[in-house]
Backbone as CSV, one residue per row, in Angstrom:
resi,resn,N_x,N_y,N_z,CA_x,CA_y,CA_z,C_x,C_y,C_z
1,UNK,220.569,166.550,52.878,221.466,165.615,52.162,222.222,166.369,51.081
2,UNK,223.489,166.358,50.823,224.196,166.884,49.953,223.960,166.476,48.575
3,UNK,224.069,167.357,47.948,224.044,166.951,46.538,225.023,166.698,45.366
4,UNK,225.795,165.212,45.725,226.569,165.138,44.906,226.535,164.583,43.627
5,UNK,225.572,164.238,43.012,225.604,163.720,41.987,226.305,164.415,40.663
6,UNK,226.128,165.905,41.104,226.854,166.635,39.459,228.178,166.744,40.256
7,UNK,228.962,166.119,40.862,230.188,166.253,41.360,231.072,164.787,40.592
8,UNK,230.215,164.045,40.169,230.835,162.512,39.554,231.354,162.991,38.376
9,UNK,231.308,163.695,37.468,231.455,164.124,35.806,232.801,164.915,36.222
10,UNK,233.286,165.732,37.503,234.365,166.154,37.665,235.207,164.740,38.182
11,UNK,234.729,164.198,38.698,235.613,163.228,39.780,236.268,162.277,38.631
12,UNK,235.913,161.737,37.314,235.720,160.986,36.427,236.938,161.744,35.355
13,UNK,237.103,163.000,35.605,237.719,163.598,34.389,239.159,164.539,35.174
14,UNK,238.470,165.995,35.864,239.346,166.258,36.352,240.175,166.465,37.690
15,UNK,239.247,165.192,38.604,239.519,165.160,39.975,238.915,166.340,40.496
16,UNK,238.605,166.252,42.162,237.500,166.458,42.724,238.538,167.648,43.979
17,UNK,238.013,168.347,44.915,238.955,168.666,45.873,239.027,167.998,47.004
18,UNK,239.336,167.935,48.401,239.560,167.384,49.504,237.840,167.944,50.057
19,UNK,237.392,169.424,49.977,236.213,169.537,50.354,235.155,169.015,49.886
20,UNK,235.343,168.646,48.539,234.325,167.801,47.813,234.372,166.436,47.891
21,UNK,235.523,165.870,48.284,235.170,164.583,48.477,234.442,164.503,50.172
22,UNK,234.254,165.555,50.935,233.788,165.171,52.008,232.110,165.453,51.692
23,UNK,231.711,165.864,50.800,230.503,166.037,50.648,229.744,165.273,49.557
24,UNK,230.747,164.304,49.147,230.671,163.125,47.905,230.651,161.443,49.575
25,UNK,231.179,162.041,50.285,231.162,160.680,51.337,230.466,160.533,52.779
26,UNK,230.072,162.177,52.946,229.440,162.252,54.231,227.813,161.769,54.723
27,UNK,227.125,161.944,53.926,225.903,160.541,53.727,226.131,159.120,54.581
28,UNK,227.405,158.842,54.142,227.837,157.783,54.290,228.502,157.448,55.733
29,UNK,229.245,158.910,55.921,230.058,158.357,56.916,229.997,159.896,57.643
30,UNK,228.701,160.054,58.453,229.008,161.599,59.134,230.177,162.316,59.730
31,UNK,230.870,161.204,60.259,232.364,161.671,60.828,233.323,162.120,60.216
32,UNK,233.148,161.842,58.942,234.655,162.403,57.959,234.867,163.631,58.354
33,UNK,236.339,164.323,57.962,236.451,165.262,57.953,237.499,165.735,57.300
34,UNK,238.042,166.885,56.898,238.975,167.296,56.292,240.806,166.909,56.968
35,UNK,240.567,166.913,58.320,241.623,166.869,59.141,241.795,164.986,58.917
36,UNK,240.480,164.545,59.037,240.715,163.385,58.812,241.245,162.115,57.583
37,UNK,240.933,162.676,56.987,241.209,162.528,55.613,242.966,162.814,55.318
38,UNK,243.711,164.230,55.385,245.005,164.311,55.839,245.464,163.284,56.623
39,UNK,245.078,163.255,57.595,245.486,161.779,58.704,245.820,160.380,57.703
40,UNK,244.727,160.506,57.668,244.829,158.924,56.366,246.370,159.140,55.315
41,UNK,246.300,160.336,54.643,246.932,160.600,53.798,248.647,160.296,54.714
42,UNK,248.163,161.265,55.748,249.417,161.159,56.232,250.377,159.560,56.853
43,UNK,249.555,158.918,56.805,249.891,157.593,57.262,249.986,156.476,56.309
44,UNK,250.098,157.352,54.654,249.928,156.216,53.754,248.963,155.734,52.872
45,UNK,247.703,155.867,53.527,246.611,154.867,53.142,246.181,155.222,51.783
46,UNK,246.314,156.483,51.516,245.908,157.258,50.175,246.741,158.283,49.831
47,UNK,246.649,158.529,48.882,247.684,159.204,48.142,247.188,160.161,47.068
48,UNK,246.423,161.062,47.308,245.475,161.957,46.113,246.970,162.525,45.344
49,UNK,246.584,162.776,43.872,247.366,163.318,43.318,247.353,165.080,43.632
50,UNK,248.156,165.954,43.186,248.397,167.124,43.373,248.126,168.082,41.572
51,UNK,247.170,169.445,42.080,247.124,170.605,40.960,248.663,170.989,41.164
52,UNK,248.385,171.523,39.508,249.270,172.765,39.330,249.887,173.692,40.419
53,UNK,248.779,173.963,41.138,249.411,174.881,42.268,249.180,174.383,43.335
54,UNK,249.261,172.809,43.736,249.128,172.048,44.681,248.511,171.739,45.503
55,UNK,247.797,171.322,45.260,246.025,171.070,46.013,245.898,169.788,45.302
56,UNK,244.977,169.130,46.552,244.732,167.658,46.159,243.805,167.456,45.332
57,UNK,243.679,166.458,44.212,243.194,166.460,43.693,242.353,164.826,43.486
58,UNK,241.089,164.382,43.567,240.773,162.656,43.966,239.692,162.578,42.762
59,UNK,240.090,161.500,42.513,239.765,160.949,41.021,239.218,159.461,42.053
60,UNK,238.254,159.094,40.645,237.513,157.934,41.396,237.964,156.714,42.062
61,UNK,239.505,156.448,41.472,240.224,155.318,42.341,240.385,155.788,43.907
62,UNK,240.880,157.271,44.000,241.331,157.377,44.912,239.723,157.814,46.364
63,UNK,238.973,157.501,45.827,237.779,158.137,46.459,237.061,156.480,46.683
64,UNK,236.872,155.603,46.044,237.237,154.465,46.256,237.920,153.576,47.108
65,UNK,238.782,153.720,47.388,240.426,153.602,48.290,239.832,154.723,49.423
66,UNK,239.484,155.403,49.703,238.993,156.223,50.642,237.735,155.399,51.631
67,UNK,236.992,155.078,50.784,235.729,154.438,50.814,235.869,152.965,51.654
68,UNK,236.454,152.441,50.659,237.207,151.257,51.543,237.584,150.979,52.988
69,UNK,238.681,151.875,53.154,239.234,152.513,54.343,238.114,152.707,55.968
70,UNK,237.561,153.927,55.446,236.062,154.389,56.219,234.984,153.213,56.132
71,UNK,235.088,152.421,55.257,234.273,151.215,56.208,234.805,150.402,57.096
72,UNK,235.718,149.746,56.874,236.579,149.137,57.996,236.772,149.375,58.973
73,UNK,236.899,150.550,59.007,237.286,151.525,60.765,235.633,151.535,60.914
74,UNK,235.009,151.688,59.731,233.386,151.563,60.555,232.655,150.554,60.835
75,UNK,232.768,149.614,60.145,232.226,148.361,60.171,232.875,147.241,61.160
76,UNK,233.943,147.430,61.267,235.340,146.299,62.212,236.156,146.557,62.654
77,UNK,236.032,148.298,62.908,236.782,148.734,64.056,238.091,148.452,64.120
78,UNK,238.587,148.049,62.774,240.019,147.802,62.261,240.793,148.848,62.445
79,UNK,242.496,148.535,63.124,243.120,149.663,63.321,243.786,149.689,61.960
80,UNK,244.568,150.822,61.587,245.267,151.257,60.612,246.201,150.479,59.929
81,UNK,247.010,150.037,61.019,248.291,149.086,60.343,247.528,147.214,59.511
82,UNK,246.398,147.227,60.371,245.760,146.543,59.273,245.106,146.299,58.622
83,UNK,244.609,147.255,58.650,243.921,148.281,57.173,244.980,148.430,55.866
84,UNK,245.956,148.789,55.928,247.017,148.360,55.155,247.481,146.977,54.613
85,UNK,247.352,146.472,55.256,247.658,145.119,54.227,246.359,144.346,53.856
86,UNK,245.116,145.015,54.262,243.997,144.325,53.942,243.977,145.665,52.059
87,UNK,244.448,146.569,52.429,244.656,147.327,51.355,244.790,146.121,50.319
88,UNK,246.374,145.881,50.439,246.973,145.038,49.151,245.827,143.899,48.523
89,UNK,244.859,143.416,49.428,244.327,142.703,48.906,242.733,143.318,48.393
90,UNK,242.471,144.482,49.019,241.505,145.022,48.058,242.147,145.574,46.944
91,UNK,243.030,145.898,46.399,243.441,146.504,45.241,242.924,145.211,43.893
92,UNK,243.183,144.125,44.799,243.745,143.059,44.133,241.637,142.211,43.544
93,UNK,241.310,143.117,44.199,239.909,142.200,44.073,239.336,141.253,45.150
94,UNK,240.506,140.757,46.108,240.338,139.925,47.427,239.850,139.909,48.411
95,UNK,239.594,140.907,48.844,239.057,141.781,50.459,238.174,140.974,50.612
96,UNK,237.083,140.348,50.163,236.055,139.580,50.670,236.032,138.129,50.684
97,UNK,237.355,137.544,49.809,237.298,136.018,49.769,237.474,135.149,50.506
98,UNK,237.584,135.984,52.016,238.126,135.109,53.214,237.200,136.081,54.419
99,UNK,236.161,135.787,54.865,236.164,137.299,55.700,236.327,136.173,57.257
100,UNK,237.275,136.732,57.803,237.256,136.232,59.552,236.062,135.599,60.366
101,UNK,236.025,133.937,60.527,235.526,133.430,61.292,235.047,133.796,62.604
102,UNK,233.986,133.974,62.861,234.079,134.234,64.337,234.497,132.869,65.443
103,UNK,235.130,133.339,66.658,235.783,132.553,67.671,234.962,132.229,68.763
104,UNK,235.184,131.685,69.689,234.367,131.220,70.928,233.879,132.757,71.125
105,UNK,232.871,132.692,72.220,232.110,133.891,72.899,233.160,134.554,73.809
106,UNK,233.922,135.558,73.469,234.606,136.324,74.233,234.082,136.422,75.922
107,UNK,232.859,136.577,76.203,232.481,136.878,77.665,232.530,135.747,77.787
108,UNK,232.724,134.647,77.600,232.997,133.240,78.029,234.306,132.780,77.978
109,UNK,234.682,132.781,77.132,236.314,132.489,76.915,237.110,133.143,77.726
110,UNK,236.975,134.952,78.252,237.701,135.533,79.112,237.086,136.128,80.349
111,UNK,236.178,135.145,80.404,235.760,135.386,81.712,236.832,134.935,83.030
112,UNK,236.227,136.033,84.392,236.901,135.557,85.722,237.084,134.418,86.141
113,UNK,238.030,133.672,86.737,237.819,132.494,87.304,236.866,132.471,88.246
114,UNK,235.983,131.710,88.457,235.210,132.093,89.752,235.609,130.844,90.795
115,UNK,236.513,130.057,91.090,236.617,129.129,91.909,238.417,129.437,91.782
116,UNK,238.836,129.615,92.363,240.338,129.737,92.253,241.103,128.751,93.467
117,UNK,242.077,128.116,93.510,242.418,127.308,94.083,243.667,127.935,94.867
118,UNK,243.910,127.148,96.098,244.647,127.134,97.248,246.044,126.151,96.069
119,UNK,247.494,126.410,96.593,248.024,125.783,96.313,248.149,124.176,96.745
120,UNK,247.544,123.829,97.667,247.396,122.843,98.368,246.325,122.210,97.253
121,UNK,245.181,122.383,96.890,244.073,122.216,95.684,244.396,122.118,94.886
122,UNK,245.113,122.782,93.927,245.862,122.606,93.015,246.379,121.387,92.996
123,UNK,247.537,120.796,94.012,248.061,120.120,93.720,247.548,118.649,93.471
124,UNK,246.210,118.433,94.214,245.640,117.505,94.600,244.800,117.383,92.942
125,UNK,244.128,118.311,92.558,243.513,118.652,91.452,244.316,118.159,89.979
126,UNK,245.500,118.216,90.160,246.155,118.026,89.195,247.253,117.035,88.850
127,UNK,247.301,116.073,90.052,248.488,115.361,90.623,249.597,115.791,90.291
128,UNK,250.082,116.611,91.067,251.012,117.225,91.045,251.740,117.204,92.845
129,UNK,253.086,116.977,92.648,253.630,117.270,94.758,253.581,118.727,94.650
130,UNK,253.491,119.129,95.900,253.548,120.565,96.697,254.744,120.830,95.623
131,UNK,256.005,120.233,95.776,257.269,120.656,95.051,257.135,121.051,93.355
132,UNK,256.240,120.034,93.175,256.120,120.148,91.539,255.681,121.375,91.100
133,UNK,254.492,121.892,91.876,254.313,123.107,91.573,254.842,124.370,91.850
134,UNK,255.656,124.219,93.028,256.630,124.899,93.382,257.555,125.118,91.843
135,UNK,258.414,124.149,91.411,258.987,124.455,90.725,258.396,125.191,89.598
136,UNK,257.079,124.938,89.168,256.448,125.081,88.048,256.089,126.526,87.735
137,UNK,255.876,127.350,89.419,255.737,128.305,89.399,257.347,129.311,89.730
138,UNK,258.363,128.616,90.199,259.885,129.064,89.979,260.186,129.116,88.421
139,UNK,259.408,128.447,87.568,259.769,128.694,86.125,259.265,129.387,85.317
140,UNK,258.030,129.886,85.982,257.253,130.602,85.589,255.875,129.915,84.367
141,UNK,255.994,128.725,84.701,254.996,128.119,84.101,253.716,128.214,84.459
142,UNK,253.522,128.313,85.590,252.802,128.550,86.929,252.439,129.929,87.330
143,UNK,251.151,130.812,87.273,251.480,132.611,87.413,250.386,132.755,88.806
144,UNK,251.381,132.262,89.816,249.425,132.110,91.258,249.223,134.292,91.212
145,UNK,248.358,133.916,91.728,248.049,135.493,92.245,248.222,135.563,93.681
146,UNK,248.337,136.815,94.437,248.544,136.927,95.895,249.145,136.527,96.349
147,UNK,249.782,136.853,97.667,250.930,136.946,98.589,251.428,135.772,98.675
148,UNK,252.905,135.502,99.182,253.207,134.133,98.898,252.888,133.466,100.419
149,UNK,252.770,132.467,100.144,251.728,131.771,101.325,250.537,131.768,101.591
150,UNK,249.719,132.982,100.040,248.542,132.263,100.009,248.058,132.824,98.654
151,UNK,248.994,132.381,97.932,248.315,132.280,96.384,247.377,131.541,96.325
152,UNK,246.863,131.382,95.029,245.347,131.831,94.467,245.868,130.877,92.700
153,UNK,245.121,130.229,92.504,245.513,129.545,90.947,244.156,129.601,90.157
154,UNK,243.862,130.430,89.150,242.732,129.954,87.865,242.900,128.870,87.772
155,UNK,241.135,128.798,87.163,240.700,127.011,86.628,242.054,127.060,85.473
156,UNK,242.531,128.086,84.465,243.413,128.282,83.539,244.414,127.441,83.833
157,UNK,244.893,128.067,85.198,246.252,127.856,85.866,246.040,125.915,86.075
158,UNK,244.973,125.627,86.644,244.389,124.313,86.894,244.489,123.584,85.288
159,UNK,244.388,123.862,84.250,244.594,123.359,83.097,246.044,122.790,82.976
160,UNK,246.837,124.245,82.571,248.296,124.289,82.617,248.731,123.008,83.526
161,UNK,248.390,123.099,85.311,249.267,122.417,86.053,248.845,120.567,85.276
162,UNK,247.653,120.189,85.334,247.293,118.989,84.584,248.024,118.311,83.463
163,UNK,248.040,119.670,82.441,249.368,118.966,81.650,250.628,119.133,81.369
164,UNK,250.627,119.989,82.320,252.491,119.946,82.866,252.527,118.511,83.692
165,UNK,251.678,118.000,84.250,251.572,117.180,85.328,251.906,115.522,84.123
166,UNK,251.080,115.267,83.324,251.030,114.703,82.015,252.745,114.695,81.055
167,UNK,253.404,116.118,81.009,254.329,116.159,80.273,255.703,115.417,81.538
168,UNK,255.344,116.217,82.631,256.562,115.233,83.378,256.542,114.261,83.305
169,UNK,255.332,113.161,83.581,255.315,111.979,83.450,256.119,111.333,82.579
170,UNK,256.423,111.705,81.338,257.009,111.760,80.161,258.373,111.554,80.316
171,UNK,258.462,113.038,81.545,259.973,113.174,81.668,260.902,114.012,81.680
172,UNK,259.920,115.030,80.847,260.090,116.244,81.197,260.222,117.006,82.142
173,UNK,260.983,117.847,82.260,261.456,119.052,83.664,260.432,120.329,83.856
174,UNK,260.311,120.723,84.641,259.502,122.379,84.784,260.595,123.192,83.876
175,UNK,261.573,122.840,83.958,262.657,124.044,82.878,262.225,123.945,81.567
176,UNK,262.090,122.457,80.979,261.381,122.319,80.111,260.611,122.932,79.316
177,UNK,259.723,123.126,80.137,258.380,123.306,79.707,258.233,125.084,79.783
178,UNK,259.094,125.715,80.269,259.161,127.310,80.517,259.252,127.879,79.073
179,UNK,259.633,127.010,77.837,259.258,127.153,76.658,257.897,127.492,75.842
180,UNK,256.878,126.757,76.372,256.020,126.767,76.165,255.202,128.227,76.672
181,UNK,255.720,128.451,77.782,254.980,129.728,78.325,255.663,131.179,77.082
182,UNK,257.061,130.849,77.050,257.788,131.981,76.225,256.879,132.479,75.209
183,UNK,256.684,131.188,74.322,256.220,130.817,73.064,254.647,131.665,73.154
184,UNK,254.178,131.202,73.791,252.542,131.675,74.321,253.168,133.486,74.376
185,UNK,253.524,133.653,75.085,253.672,135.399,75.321,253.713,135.794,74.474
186,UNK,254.941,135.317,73.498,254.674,136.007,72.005,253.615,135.979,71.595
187,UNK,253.005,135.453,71.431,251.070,134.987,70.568,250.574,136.466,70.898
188,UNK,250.957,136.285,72.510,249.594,137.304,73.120,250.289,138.944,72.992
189,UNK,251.799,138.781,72.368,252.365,140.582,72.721,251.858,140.808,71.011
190,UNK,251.908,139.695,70.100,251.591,140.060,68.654,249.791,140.270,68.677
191,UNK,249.249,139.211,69.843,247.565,139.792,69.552,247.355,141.129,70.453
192,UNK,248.414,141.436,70.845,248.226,142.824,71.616,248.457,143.998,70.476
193,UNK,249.345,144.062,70.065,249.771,144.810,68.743,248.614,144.839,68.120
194,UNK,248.109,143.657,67.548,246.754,143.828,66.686,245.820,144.857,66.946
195,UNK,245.629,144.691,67.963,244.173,145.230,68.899,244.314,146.493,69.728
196,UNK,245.492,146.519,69.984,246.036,147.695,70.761,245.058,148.967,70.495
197,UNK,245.237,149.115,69.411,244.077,150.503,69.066,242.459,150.508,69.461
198,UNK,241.899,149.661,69.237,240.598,148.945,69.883,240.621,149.331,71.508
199,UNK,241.531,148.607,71.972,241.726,148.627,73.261,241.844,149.652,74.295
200,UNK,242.449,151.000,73.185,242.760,151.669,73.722,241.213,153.289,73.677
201,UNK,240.430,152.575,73.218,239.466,153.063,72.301,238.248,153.282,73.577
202,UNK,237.491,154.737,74.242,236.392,154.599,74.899,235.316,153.891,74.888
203,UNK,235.300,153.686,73.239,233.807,152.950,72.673,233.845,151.585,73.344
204,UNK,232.535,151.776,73.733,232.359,149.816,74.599,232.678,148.990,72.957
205,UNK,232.014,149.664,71.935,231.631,148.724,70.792,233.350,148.738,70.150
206,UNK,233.892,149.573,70.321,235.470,148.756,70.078,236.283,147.841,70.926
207,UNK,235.797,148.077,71.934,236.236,147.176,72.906,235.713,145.651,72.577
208,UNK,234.574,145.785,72.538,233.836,144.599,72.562,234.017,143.788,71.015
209,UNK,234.885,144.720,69.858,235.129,144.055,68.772,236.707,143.570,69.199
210,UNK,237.818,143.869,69.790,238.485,143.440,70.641,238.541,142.493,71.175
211,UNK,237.427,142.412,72.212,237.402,140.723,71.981,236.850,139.646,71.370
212,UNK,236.370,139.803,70.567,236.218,139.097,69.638,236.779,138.643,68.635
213,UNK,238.028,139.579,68.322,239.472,139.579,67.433,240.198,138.765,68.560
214,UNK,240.327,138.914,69.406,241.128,138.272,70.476,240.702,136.608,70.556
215,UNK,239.348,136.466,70.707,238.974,135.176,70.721,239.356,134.128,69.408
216,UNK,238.912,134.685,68.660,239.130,134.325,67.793,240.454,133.941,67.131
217,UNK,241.210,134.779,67.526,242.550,134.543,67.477,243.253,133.647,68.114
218,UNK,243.207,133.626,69.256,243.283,132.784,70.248,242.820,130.932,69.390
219,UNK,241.488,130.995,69.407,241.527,129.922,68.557,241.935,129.272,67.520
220,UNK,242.071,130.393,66.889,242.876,130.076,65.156,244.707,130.016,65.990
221,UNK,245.149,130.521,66.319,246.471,130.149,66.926,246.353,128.639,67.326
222,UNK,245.533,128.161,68.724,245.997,127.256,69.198,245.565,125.795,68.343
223,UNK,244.962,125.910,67.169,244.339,125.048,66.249,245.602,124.976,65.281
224,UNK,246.359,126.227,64.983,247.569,125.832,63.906,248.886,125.561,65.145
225,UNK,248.746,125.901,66.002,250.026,125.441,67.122,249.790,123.714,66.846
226,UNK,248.290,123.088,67.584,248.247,121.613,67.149,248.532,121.221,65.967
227,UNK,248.150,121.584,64.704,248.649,121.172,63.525,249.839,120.995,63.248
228,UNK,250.789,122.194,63.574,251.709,122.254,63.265,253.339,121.087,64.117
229,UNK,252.501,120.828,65.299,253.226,120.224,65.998,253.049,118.513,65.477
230,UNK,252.033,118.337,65.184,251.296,117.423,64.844,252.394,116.733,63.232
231,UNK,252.673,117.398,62.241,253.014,117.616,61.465,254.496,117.556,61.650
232,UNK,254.818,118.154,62.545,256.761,118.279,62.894,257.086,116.469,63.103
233,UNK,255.787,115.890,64.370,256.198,114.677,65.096,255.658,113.966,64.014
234,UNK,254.902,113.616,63.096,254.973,112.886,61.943,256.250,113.013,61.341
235,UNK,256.684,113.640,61.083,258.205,113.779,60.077,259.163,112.880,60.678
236,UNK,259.068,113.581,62.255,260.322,112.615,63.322,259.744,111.246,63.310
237,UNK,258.595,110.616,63.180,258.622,109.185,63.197,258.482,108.699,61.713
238,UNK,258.715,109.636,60.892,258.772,109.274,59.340,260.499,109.095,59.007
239,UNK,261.090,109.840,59.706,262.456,109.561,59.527,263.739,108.712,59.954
C-alpha cells in the first residue's frame, strides 16, 4: 500500500505532481494511470494548474474533482459527456440529491418476443382489416420482420397495432399516427447517445448497467410523454 499520507501537507500548500496524485488515488482505484488522467484532462473534466516550468500541478480541489470523476466511471459506468454535467452539480454540493430510480427489470422489459404473430393474427388480435395493417406497416407504424408474405409481428408490435386500432376508431389515419413512431425514434437515438459508450464496452457489467439506464429511461420518458400530453388536452378543454 502506498504511503500517502505525508503527501497531504504538499497537496494543501504547494500542489502535488501528476505521479503523485496516482499514488495519493491508487488504493482506491488500481486502474488509474498517468495516460489516464491526461485523457480526463484532455477532455475537460479537470484542469490541474501549471509550475513555473510547466508541469501539473493538483491541489486538493483538483484531486477531489478527480476523485469524483473515477467513481462514476467506477461505480455507474457513466460515460464522459455525462459525467460533465453531473460535474456542474457536484461543484454545486448536488450530486447526491436526486440519485436515479431504478426502472423495470431490463431482462424483462427487453426481452425476445417469444410468440410472434402471422399477419393474419395480428389482425384478428387487434381488430384491425388485413388493409389496416397493411397501411400501418406502409407508414411505418408497423416494423413486421421477414420476407414479405411472411412477416412475423412482436407481442410489442401486437401492442402498437391495438392502439392504433383504438386511435382510428377515433378517426384517425395510419399517416397520422407515423408521428408518433418519429417522435419515439428520437427518445431512442437520444437514449442511444447516452449509453453508447456502455454499449460499446466488452464488460458484461457495462453492458448490463446499459440496460438498466435504458430501462429506466424508457420509463421515466413514457410517464412524462403521459403527463405531458395529459396536461396539453386539459388546456384544450380549458380553453
Amino acid at each position: 500500500m502506498a504511503n500517502t499520507t505525508s503527501l497531504w501537507p504538499s497537496v494543501m500548500t504547494d500542489g502535488v505532481s501528476i505521479g503523485e496524485v496516482i499514488n495519493l488515488l491508487k488504493d482506491e482505484f488500481p486502474d488509474i494511470s498517468v495516460s489516464k488522467v491526461r485523457f480526463l484532462e484532455s477532455q475537460g473534466l479537470i484542469d490541474p494548474r501549471r509550475s513555473a516550468s510547466g508541469y501539473r500541478q493538483f491541489y486538493e480541489d483538483d484531486i477531489k474533482r478527480l476523485r469524483f470523476i473515477l467513481q462514476q466511471q467506477r461505480d455507474h459506468f457513466l460515460p464522459l459527456k455525462v459525467i460533465k454535467s453531473k460535474l456542474t452539480m457536484w461543484e454545486r454540493g448536488e450530486e447526491n440529491v436526486m440519485p436515479a430510480p431504478s426502472g423495470p427489470p431490463p431482462d424483462k422489459l427487453f426481452a425476445p418476443s417469444t410468440q410472434p404473430l402471422g399477419s393474419d393474427e395480428l389482425a384478428r388480435a387487434s381488430g384491425l382489416t388485413r388493409r389496416q395493417v397493411a397501411e400501418l406497416v406502409e407508414h411505418g407504424l408497423l416494423r413486421p420482420e421477414g420476407e414479405e408474405g411472411a412477416e412475423t409481428f412482436s407481442q410489442e408490435e401486437l401492442v402498437v397495432a391495438r392502439e392504433a386500432q383504438r386511435l382510428m376508431a377515433y378517426g384517425l389515419e395510419p399517416r397520422h399516427l407515423r408521428s408518433v413512431r418519429i417522435s419515439t425514434e428520437r427518445d431512442a437515438a437520444l437514449l442511444d447517445q447516452l449509453t453508447a459508450p456502455l454499449l460499446r464496452s466488452r464488460s458484461p457489467d457495462a453492458r448490463l448497467r446499459a440496460g438498466e439506464i435504458l430501462a429506466g429511461c424508457a420509463d421515466a420518458m413514457g410517464k412524462m410523454r403521459v403527463a405531458i400530453l395529459t396536461e396539453e388536452l386539459r388546456r384544450l378543454l380549458e380553453s
